[in-house]
MOPAC internal coordinates of N, CA, C and O (Angstrom, degrees):
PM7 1SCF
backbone

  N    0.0000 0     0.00 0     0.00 0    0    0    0
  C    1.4542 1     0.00 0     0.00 0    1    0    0
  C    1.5235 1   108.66 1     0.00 0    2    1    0
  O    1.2310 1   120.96 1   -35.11 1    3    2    1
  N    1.3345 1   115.76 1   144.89 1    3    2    1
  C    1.3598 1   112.38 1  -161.25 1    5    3    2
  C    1.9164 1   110.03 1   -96.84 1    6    5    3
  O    1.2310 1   137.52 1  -179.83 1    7    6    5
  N    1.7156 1    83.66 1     0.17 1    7    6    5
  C    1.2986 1    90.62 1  -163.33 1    9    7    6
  C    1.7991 1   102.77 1   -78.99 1   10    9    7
  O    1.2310 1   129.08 1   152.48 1   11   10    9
  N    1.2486 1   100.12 1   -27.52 1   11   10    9
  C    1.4802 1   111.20 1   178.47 1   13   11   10
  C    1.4200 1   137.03 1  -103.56 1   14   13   11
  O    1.2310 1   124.33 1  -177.44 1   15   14   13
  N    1.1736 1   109.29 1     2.56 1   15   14   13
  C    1.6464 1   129.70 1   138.84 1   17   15   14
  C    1.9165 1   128.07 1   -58.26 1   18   17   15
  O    1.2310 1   142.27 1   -83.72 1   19   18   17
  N    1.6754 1    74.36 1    96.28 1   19   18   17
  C    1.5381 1   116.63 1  -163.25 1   21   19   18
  C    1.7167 1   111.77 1   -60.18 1   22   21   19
  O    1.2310 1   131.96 1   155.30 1   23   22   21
  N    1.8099 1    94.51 1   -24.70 1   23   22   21
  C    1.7701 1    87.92 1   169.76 1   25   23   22
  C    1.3872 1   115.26 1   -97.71 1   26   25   23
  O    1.2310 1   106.55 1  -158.00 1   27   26   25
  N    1.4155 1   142.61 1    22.00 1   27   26   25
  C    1.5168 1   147.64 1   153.04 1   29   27   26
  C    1.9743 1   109.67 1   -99.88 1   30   29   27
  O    1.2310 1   121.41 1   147.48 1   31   30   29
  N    1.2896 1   114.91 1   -32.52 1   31   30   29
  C    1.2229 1   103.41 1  -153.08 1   33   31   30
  C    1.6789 1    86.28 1  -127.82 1   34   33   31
  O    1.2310 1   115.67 1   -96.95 1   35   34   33
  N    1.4105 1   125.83 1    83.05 1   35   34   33
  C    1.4459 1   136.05 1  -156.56 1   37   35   34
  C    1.3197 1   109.03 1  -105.56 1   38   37   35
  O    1.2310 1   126.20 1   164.72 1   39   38   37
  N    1.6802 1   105.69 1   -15.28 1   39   38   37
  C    1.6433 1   108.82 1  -166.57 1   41   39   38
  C    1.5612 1    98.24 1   -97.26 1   42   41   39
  O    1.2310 1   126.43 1    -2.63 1   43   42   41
  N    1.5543 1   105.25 1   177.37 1   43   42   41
  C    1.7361 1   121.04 1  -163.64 1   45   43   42
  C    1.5173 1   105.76 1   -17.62 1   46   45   43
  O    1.2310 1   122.06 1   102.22 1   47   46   45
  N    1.2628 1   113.66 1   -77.78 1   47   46   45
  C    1.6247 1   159.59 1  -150.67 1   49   47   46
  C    1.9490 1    91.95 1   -51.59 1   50   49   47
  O    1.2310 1   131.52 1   128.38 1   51   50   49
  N    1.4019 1    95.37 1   -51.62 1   51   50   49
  C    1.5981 1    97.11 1  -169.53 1   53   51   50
  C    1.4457 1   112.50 1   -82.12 1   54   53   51
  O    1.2310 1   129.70 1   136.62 1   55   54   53
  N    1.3654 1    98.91 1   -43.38 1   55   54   53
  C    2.0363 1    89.65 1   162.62 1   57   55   54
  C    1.5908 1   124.82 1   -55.90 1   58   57   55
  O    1.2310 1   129.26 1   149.87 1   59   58   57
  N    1.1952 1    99.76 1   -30.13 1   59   58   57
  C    1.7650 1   113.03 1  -173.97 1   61   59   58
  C    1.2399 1   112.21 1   -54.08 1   62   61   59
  O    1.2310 1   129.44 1   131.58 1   63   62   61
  N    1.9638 1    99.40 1   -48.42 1   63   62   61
  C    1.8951 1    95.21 1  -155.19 1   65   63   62
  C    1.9292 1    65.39 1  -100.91 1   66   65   63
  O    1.2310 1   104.74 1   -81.03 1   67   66   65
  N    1.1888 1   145.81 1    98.97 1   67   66   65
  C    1.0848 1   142.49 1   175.18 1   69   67   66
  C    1.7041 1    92.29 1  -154.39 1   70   69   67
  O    1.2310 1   134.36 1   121.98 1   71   70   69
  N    1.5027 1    89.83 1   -58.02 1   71   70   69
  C    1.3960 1   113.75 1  -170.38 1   73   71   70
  C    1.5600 1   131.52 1   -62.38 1   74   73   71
  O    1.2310 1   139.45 1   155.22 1   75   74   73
  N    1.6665 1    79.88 1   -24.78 1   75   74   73
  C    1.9489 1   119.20 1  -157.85 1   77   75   74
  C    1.9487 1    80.14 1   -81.66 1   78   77   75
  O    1.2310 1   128.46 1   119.07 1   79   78   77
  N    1.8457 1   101.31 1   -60.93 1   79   78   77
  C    1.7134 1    97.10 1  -169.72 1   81   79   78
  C    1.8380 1   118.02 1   -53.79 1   82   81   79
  O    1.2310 1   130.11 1   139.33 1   83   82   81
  N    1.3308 1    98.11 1   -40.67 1   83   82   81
  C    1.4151 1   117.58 1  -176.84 1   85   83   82
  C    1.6319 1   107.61 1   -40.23 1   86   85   83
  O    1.2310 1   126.08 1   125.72 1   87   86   85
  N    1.5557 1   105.92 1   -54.28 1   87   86   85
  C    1.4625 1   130.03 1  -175.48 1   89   87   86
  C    1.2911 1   108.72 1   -44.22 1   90   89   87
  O    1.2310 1   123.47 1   128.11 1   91   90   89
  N    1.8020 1   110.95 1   -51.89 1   91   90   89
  C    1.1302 1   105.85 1  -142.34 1   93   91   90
  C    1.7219 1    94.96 1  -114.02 1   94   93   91
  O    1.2310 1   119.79 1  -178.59 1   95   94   93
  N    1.0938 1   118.01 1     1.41 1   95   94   93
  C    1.7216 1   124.08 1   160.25 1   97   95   94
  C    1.3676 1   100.13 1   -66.08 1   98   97   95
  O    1.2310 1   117.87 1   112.50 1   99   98   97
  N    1.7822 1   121.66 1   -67.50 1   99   98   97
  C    1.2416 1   129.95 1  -169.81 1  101   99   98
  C    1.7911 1   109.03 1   -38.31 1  102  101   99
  O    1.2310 1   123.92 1   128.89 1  103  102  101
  N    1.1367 1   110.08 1   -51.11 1  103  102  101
  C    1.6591 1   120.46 1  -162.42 1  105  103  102
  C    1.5887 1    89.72 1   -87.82 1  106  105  103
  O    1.2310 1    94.72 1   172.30 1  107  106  105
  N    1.0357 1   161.62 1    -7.70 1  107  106  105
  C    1.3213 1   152.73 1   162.58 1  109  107  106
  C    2.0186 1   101.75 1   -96.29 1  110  109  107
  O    1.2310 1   120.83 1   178.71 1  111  110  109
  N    1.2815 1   116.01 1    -1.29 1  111  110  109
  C    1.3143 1   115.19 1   161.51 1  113  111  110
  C    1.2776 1   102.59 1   -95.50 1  114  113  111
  O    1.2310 1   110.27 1   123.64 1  115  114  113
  N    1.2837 1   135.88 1   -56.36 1  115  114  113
  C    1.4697 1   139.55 1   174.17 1  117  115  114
  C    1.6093 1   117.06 1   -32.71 1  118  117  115
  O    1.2310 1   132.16 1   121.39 1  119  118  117
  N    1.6900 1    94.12 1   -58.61 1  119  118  117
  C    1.1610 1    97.24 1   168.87 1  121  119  118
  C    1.8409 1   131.93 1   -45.37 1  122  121  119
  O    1.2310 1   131.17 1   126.14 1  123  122  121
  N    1.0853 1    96.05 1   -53.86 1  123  122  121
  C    1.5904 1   114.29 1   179.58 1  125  123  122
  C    1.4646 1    94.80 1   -63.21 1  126  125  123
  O    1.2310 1    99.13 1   106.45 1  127  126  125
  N    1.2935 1   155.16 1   -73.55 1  127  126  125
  C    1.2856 1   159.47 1  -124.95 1  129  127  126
  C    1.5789 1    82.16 1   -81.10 1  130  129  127
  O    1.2310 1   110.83 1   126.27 1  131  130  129
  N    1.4967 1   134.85 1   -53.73 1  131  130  129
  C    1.3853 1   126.20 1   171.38 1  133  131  130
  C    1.3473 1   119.13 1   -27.39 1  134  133  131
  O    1.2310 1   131.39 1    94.54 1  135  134  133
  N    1.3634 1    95.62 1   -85.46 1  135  134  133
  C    1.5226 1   114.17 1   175.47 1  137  135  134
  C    1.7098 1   124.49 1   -37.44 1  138  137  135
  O    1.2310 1   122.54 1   141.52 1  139  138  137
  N    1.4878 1   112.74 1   -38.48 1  139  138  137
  C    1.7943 1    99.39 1   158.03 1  141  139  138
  C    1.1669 1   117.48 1   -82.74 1  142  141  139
  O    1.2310 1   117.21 1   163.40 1  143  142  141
  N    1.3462 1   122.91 1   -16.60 1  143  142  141
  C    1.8301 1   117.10 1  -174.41 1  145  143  142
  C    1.9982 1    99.09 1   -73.87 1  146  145  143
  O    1.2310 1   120.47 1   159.35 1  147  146  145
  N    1.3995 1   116.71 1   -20.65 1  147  146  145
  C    1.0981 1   135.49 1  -175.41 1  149  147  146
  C    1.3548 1   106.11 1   -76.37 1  150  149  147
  O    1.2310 1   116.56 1    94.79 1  151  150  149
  N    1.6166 1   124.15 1   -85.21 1  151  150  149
  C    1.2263 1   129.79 1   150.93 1  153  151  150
  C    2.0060 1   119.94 1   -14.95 1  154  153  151
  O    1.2310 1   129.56 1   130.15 1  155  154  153
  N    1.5330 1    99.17 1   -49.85 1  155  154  153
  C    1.7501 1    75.08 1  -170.77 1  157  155  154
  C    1.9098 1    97.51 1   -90.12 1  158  157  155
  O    1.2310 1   128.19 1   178.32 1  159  158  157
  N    1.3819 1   101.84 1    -1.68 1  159  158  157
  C    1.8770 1    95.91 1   176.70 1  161  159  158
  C    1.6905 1   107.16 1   -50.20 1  162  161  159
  O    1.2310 1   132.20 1   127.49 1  163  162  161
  N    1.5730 1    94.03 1   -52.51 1  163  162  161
  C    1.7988 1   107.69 1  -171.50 1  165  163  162
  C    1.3001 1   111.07 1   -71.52 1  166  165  163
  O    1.2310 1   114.37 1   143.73 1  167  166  165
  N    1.4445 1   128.26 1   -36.27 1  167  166  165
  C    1.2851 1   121.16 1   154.70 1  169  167  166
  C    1.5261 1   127.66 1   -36.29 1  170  169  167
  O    1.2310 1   121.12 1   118.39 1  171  170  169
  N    1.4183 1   115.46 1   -61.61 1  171  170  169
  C    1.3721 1   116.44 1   166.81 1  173  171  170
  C    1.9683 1   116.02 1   -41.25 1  174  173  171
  O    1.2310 1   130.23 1   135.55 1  175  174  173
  N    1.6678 1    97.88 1   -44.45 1  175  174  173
  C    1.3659 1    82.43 1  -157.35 1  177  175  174
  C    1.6131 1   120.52 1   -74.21 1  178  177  175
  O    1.2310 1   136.59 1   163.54 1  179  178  177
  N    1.7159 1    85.48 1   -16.46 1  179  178  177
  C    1.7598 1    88.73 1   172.67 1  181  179  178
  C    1.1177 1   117.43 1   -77.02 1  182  181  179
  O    1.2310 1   106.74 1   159.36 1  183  182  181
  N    1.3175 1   142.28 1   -20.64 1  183  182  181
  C    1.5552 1   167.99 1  -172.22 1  185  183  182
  C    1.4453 1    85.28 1   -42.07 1  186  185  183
  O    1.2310 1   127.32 1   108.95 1  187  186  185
  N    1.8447 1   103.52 1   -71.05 1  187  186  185
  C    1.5023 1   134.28 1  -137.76 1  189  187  186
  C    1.8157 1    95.23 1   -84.08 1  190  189  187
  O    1.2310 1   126.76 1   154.76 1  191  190  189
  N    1.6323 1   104.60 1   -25.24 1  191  190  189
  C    1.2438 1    88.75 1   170.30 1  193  191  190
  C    1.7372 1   128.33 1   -75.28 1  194  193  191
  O    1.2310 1   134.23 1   152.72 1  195  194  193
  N    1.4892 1    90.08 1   -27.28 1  195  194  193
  C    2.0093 1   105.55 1   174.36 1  197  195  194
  C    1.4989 1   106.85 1   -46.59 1  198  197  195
  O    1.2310 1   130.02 1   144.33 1  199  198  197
  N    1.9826 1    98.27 1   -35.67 1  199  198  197
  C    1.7094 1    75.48 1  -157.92 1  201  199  198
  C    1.4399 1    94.01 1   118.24 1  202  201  199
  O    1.2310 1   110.23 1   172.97 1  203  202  201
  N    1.1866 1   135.95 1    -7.03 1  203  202  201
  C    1.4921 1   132.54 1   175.48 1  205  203  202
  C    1.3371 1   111.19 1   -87.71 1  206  205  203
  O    1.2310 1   135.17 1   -69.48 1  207  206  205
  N    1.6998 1    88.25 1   110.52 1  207  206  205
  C    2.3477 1   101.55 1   168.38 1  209  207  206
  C    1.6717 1   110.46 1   -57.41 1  210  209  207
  O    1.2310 1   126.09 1   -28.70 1  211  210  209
  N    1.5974 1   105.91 1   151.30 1  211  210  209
  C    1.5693 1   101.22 1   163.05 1  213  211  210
  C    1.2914 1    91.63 1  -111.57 1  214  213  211
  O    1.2310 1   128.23 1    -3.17 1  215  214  213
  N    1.4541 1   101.76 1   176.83 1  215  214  213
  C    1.2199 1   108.25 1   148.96 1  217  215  214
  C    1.7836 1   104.35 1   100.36 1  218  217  215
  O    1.2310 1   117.06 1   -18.96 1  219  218  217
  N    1.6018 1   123.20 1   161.04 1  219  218  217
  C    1.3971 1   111.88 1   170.65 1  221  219  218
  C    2.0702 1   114.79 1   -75.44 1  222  221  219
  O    1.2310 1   133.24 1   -56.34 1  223  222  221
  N    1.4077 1    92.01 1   123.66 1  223  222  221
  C    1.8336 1    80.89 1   167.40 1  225  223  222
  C    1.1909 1   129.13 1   -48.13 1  226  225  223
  O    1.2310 1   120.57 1   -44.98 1  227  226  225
  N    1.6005 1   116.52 1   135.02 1  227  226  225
  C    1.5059 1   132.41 1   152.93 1  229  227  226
  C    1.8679 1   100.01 1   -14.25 1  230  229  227
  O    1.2310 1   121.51 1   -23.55 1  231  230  229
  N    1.3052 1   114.71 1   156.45 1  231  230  229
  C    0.7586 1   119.95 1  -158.37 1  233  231  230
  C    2.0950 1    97.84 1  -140.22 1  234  233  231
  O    1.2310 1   123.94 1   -86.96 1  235  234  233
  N    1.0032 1   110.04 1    93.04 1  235  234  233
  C    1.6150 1   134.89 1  -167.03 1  237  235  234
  C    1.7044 1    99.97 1   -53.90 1  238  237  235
  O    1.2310 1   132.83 1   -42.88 1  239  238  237
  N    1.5418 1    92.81 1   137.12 1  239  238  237
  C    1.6542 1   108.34 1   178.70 1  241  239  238
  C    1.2918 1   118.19 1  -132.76 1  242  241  239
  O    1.2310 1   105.18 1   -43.06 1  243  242  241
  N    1.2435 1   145.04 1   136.94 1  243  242  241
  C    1.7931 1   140.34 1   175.89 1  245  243  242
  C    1.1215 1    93.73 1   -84.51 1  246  245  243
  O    1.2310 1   124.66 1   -14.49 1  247  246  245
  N    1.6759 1   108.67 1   165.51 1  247  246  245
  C    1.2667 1   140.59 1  -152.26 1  249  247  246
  C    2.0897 1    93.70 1   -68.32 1  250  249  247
  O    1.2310 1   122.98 1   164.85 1  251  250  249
  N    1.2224 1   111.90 1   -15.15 1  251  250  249
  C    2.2066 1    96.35 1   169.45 1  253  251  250
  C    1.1393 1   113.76 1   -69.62 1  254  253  251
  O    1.2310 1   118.82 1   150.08 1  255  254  253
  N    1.7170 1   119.86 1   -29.92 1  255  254  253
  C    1.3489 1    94.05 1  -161.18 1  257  255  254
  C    1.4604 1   100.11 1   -85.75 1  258  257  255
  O    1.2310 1   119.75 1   140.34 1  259  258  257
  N    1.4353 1   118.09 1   -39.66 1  259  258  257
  C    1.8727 1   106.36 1   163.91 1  261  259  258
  C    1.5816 1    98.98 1   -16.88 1  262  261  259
  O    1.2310 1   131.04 1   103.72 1  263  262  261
  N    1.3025 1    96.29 1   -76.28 1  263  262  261
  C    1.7866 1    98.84 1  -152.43 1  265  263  262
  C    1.6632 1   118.26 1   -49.20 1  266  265  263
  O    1.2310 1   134.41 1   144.21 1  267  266  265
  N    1.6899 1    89.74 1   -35.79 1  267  266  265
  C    2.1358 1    96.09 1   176.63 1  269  267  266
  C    1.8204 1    95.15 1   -59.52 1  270  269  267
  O    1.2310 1   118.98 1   127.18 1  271  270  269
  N    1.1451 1   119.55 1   -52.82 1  271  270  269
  C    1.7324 1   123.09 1  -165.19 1  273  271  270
  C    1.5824 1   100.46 1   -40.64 1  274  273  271
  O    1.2310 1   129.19 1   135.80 1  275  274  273
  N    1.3269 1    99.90 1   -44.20 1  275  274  273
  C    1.9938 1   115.10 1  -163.41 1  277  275  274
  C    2.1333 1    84.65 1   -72.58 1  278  277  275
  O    1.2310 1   129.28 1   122.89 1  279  278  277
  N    0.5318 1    99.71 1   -57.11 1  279  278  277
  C    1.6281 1   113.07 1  -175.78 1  281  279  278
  C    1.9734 1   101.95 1   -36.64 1  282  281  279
  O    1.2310 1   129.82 1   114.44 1  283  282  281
  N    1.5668 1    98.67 1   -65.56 1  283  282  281
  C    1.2592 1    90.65 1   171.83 1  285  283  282
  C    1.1684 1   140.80 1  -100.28 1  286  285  283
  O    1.2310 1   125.83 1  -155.26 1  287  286  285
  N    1.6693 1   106.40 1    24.74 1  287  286  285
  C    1.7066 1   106.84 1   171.33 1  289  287  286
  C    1.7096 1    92.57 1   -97.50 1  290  289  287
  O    1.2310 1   115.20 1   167.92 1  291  290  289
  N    1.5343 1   126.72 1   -12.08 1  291  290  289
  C    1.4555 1   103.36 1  -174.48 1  293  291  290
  C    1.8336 1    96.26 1  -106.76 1  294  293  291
  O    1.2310 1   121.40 1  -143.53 1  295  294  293
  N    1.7356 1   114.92 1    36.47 1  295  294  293
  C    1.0040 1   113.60 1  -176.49 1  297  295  294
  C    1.4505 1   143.04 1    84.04 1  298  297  295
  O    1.2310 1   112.25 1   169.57 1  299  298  297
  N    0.7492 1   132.23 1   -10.43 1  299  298  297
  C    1.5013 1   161.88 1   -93.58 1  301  299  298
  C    1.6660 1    89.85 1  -139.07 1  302  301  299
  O    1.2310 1   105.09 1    77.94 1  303  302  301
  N    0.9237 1   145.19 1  -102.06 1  303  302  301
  C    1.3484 1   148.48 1   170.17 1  305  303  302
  C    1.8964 1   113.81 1   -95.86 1  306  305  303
  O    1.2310 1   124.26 1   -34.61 1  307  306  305
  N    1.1251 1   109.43 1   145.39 1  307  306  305
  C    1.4704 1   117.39 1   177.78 1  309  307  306
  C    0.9097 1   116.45 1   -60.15 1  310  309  307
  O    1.2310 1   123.25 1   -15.02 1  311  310  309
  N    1.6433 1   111.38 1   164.98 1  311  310  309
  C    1.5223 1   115.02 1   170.29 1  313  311  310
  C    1.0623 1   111.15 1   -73.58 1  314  313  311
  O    1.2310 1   115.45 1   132.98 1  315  314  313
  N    1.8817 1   126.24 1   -47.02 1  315  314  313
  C    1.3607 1   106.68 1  -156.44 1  317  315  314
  C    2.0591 1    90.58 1   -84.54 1  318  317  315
  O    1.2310 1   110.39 1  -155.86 1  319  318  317
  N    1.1326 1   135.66 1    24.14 1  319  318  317
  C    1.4052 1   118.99 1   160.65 1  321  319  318
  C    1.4938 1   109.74 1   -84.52 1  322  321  319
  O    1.2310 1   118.80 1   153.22 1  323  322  321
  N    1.1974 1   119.89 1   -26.78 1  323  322  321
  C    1.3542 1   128.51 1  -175.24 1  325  323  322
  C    1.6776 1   102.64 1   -91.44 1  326  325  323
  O    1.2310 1   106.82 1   169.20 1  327  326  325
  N    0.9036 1   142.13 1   -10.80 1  327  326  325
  C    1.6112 1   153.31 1   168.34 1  329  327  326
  C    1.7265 1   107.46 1   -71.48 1  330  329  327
  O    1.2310 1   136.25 1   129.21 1  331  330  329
  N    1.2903 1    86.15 1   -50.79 1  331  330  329
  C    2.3010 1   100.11 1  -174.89 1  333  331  330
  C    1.5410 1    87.99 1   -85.72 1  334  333  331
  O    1.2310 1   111.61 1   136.97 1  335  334  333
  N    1.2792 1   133.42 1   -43.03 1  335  334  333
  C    1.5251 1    93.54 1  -173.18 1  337  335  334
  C    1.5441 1   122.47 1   -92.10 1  338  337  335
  O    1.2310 1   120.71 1  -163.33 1  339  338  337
  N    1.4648 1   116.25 1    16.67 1  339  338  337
  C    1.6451 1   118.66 1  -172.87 1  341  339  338
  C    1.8126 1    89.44 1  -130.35 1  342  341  339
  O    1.2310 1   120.77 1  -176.57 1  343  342  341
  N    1.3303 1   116.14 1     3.43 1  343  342  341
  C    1.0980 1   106.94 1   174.34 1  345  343  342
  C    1.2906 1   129.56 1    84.71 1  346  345  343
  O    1.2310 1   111.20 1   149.98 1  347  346  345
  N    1.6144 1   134.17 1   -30.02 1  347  346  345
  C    1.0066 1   175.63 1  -138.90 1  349  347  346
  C    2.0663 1   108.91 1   -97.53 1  350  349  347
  O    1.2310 1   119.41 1    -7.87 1  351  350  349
  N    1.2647 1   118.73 1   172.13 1  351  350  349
  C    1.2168 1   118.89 1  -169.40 1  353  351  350
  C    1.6911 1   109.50 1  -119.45 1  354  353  351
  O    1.2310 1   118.48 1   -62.08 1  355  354  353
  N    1.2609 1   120.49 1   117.92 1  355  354  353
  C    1.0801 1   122.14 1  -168.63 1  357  355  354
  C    1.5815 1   122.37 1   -31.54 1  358  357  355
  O    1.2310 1   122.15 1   137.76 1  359  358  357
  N    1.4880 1   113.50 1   -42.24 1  359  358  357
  C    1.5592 1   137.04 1   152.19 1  361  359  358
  C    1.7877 1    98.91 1   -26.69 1  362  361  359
  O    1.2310 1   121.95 1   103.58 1  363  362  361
  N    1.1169 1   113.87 1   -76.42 1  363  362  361
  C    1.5048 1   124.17 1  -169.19 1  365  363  362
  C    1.8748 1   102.04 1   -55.78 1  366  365  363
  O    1.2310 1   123.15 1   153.11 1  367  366  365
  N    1.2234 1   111.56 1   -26.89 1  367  366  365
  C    1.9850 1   113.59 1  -173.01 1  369  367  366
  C    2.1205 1    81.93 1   -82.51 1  370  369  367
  O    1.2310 1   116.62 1   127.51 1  371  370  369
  N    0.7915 1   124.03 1   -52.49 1  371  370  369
  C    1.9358 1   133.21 1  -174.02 1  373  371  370
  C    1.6658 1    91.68 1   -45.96 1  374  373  371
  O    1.2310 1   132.27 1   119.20 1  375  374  373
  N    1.7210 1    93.91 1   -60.80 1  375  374  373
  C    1.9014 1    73.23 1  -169.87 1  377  375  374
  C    1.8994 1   121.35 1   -87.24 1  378  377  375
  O    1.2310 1   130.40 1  -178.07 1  379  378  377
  N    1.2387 1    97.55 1     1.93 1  379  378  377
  C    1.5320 1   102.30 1  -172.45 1  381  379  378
  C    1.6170 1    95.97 1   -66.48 1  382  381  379
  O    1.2310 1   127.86 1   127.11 1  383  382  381
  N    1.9079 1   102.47 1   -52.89 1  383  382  381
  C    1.4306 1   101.18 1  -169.29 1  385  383  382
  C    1.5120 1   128.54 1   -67.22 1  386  385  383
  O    1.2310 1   127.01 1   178.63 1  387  386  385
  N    1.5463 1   104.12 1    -1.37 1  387  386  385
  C    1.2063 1   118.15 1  -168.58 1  389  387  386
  C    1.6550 1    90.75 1   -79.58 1  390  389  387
  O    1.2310 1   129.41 1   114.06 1  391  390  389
  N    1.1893 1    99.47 1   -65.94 1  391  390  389
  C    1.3732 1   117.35 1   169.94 1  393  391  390
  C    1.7406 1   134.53 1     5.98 1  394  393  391
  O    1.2310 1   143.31 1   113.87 1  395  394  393
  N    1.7338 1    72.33 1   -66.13 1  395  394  393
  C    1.7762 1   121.31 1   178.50 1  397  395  394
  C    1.7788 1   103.94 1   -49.59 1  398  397  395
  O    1.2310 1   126.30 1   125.42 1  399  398  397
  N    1.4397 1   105.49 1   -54.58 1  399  398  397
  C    1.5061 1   116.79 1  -178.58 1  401  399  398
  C    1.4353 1   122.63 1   -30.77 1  402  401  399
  O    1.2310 1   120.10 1   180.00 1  403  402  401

């Protein structure tokens, strides 16, 4: 629009309705950014009512690594040995054993 091309129309009038469009794009973006953060809120909540998990799944262990966890809360072998051999992040051996409790 030629009306809002800021390097021909430099005086009061053209910054104004410049300012006026600027205004009112911004607040019809605001607006909208509401309305999907809204939209995907209720999305989630029906999700959660189906029965739909977020997030990445738990990640399944056989009855050793129980026993390595028991191993290293009474000291016994380290965490990060039990991290390198299940592959896993020492963080993940912290909350497993917490877990364990």
């Amino acid at each position: 629009m030629p009306l809002l091309d800021t390097r021909v129309y430099k005086d009061l009038m053209g910054s104004f309705i410049s300012d006026i469009v600027l205004n009112i794009l911004s607040f019809v973006a605001e607006n909208e950014r509401k309305n999907i953060k809204q939209r995907q809120k209720e999305g989630i909540k029906i999700a959660k009512e189906k029965g739909v998990k977020f997030g990445r799944p738990k990640k399944e262990f056989d009855e050793s690594f129980k026993i390595d966890l028991v191993k290293c809360k009474n000291k016994k072998i380290s965490k990060e040995k039990i991290a390198k051999k299940y592959n896993i992040s020492v963080k993940t051996v912290y909350r497993r054993i917490k877990e364990l409790d």
